[in-house]
C-alpha positions in Angstrom: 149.1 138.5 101.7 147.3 139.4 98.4 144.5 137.4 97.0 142.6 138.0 93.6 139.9 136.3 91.5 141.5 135.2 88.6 139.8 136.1 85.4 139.6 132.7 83.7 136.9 132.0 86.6 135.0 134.7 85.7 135.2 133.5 82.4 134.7 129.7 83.1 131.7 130.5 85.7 130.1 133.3 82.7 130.4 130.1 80.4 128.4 127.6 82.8 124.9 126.6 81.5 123.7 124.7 84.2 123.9 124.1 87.9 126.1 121.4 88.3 128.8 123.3 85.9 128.3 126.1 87.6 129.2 124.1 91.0 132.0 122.6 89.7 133.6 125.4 88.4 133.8 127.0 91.7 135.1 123.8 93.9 137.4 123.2 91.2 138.5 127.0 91.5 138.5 127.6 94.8 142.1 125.4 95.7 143.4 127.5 93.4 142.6 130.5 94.9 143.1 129.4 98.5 145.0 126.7 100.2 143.0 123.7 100.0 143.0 119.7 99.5 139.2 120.2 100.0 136.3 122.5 98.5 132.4 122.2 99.0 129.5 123.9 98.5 126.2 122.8 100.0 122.6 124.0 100.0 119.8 124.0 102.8 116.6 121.9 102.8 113.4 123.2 102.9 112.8 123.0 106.1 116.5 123.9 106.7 117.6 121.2 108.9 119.8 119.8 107.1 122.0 121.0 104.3 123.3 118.8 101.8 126.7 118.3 99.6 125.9 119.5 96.0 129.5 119.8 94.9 133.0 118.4 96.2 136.6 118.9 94.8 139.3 116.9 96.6 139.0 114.7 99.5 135.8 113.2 99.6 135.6 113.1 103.1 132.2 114.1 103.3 130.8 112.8 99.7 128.2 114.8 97.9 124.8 113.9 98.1 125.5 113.9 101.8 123.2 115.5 104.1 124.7 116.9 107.6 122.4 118.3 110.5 122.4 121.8 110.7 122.0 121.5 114.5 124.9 119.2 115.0 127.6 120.5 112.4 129.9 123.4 111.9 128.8 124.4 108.7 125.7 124.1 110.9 126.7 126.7 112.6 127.7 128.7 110.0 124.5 128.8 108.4 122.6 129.1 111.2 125.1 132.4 112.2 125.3 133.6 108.9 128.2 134.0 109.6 132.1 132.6 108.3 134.7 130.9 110.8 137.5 128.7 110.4 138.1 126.2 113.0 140.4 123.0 113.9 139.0 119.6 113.0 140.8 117.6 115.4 139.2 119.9 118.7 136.0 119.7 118.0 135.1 116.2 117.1 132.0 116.3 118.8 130.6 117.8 115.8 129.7 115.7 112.8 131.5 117.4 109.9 134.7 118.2 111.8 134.8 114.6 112.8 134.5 112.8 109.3 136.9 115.6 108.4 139.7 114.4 110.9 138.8 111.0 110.3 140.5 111.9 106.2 142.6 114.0 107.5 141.3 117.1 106.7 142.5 119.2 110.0 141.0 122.1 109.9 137.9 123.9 107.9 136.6 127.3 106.3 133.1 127.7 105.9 131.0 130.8 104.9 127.6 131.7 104.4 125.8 132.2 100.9 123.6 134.8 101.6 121.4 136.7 99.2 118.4 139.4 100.0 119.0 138.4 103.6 118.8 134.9 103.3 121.4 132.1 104.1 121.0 129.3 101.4 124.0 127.3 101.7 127.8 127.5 102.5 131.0 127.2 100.6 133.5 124.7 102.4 137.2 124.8 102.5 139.6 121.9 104.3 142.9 121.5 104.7 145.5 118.4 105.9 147.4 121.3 108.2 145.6 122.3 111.2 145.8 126.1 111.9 146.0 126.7 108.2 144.0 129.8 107.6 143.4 133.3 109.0 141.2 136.3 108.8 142.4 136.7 105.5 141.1 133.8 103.9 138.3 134.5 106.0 137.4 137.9 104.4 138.7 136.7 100.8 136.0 134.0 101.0 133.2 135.9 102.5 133.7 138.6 100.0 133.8 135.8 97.2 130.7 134.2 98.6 128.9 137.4 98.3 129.7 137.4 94.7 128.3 134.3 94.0 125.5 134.0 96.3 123.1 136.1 94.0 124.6 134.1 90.7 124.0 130.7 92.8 120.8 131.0 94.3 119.2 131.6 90.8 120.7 128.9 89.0 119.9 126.9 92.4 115.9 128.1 92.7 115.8 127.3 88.6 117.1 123.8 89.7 114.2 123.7 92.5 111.2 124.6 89.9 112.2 121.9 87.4 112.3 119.3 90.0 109.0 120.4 91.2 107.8 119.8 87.8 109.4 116.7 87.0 107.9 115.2 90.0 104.9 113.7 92.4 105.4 115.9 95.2 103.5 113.1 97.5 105.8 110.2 96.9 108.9 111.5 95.7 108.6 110.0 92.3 109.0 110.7 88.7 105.7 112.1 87.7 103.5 111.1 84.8 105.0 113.5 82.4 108.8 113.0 83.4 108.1 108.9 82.7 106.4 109.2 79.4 109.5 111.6 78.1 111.9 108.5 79.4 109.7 106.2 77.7 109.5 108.4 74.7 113.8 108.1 75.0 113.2 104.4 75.4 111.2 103.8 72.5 113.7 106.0 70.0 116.5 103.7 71.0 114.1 101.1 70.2 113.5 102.2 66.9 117.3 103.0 66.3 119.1 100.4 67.7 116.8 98.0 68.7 117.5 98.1 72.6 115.0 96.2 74.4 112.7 97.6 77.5 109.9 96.3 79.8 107.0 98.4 80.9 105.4 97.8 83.9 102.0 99.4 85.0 101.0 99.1 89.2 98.6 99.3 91.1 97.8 98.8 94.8 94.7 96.4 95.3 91.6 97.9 96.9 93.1 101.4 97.6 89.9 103.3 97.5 88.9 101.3 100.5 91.5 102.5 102.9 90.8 105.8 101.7 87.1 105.1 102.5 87.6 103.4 105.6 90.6 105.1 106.9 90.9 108.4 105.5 93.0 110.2 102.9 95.8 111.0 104.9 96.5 106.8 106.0 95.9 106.3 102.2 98.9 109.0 101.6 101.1 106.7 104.0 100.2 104.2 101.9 101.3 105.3 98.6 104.4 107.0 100.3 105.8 103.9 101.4 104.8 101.8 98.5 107.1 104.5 96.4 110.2 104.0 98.8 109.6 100.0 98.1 109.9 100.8 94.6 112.9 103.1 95.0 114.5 100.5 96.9 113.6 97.5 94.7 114.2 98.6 90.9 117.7 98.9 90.0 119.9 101.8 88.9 119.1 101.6 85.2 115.7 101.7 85.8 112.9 104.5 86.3 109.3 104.4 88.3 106.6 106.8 88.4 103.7 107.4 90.0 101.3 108.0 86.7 97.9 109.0 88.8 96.0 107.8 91.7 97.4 104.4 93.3 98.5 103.6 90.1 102.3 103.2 89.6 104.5 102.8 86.7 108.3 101.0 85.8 110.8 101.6 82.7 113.3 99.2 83.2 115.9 98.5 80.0 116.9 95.0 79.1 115.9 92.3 76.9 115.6 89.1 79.6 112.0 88.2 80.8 113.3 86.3 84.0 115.1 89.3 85.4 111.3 91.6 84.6 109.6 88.5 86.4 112.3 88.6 89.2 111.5 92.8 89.8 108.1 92.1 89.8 107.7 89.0 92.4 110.3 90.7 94.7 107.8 94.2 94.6 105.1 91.9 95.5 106.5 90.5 97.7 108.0 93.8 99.7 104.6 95.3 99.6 103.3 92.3 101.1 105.3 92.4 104.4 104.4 96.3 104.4 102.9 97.1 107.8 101.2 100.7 107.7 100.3 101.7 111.0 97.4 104.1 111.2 94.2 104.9 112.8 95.2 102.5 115.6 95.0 99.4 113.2 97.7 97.8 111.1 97.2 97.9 107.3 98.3 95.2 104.9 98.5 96.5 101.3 99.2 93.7 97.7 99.8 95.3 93.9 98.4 94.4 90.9 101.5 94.3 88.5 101.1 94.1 84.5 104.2 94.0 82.4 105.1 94.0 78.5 108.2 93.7 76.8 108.7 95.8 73.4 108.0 94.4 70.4 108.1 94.5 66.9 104.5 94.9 66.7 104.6 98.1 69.1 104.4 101.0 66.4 104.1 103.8 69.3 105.2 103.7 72.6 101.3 104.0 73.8 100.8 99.9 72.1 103.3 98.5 74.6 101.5 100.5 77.8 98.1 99.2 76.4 99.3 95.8 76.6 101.1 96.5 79.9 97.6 97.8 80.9 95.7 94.3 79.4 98.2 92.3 81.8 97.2 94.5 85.0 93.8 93.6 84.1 94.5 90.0 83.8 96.2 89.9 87.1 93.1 92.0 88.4 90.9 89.7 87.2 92.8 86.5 88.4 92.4 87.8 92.1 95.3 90.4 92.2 97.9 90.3 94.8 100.2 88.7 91.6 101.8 90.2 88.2 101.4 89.3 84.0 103.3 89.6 81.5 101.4 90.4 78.0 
């Protein structure tokens, strides 16, 4: 059996300018160079535990974005081995990937280790509907490709890393100050141009320097950590949150109906009112302070509609918090 790497990859993959095209050219490759109605690639977490789909081509049997436990996985194994291996889907359900595999019927899997300067990264992933499909060819083709790649990967994958790092707050998990002003700054052009309506809403939790004071920094860290994930889980998919400094919290959410902004904002109260923050041996309670503006015609610059987003926080500081205004 003789397998090559077809120039047009080479070519494709010297012609990708980012990550995700560089990821997609190889899944999309890689059934063309081997037998396959599956192909993956996924990269380790920090603390890697777990590593996580990045790219897919074929059955989605396990989607991307999806993270699988490095201690209860093949591809687990693989990476922890460093190490390829091919094995049967259907025999060894008792590990994770094999048994969401099966359960698409993907019957049998090739994974190998990317591996650069010594260190395992990720894995690419191969699958395929006919159990005892592949050999120690495919094996060593893979391997050998992967060790191709791994250098080319890892940089475009560490580059990936850094901008992340700078686009966001690295307590909560958030946009940080700089990434929400540039989608604001986006928000306002298509203001200007086409006249598509946006809400701005500035946060902030009430009487945060007293847990801090009273509890310490580290119960006030819980605190803003799980007052981000009720904002991840409350604003919807067009939308984007911050945290803009301190306890102080920020929304860019694009539509033109005052009800549905009034609607976000009660049901974020109201979420971070049935928070319970267990610290210190005592149960925290935590309320937000929520001031909102619409864009208008008056709003020359995008910093007029935060200082009147601002002026309603105040108002609903002023009113006895714990409630949001619209300006």
């Amino acid at each position: 059996m003789s397998l090559t790497i077809p120039l047009a990859f080479i070519q494709e993959l010297n012609e990708s300018e980012s990550l995700s095209e560089t990821l997609s050219c190889i899944t999309n490759w890689l059934p063309k160079m081997l037998p396959a109605h599956r192909a993956s690639i996924t990269f380790c977490s920090t603390d890697r535990k777990t590593l996580t789909v990045y790219a897919i081509t074929g059955k989605q049997a396990i989607p991307a974005s999806f993270s699988l436990d490095v201690a209860s996985s093949f591809v687990g194994q693989v990476f922890n081995n460093a190490r390829g291996d091919f094995i049967n889907t259907q025999e060894n359900q008792a590990l994770t990937d094999c048994q969401m595999l099966a359960d698409h019927g993907i019957n049998t899997c090739l994974d190998v280790p990317l591996i650069t300067a010594k260190h395992c990264y990720g894995t690419l992933n191969l699958g395929h509907e006919k159990a005892d499909t592949y050999s120690q060819v495919h094996l060593q083709f893979l391997t050998n490709l992967a060790t191709l790649l791994a250098p080319y990967l890892y940089v475009h994958h560490q580059l990936k890393i850094q901008e992340q790092l700078a686009s966001t707050d690295e307590l909560t998990g958030l946009a940080n100050r700089r990434t929400f002003y540039r989608y604001a700054e986006q928000a306002m052009e298509n203001w200007q141009k086409h006249q598509h309506s946006f809400f701005i809403y500035i946060l902030d939790l009430d009487f945060f320097k007293q847990i801090n004071d009273e509890f310490g920094h580290c119960s006030g860290d819980q605190t803003l950590s799980k007052f981000a994930k009720v904002l991840q889980a409350q604003i919807p998919e067009t939308a984007h949150c911050a945290r803009i400094g301190g306890e102080e919290f920020a929304i860019l959410d694009i539509h033109d109906n005052t009800d549905k902004a009034s609607m976000l904002a009660e049901k974020i109260g109201d979420s971070c009112r049935a928070l319970l923050i267990k610290t210190a041996g005592e149960t925290l309670k935590v309320t937000v302070s929520i001031g909102l503006a619409q864009i208008s015609e008056d709003d020359k610059e995008l910093d007029d509609i935060i200082k009147r987003a601002d002026r309603a926080l105040y108002q609903a500081k002023q009113q006895g918090r714990d409630q949001f205004q619209i300006n």
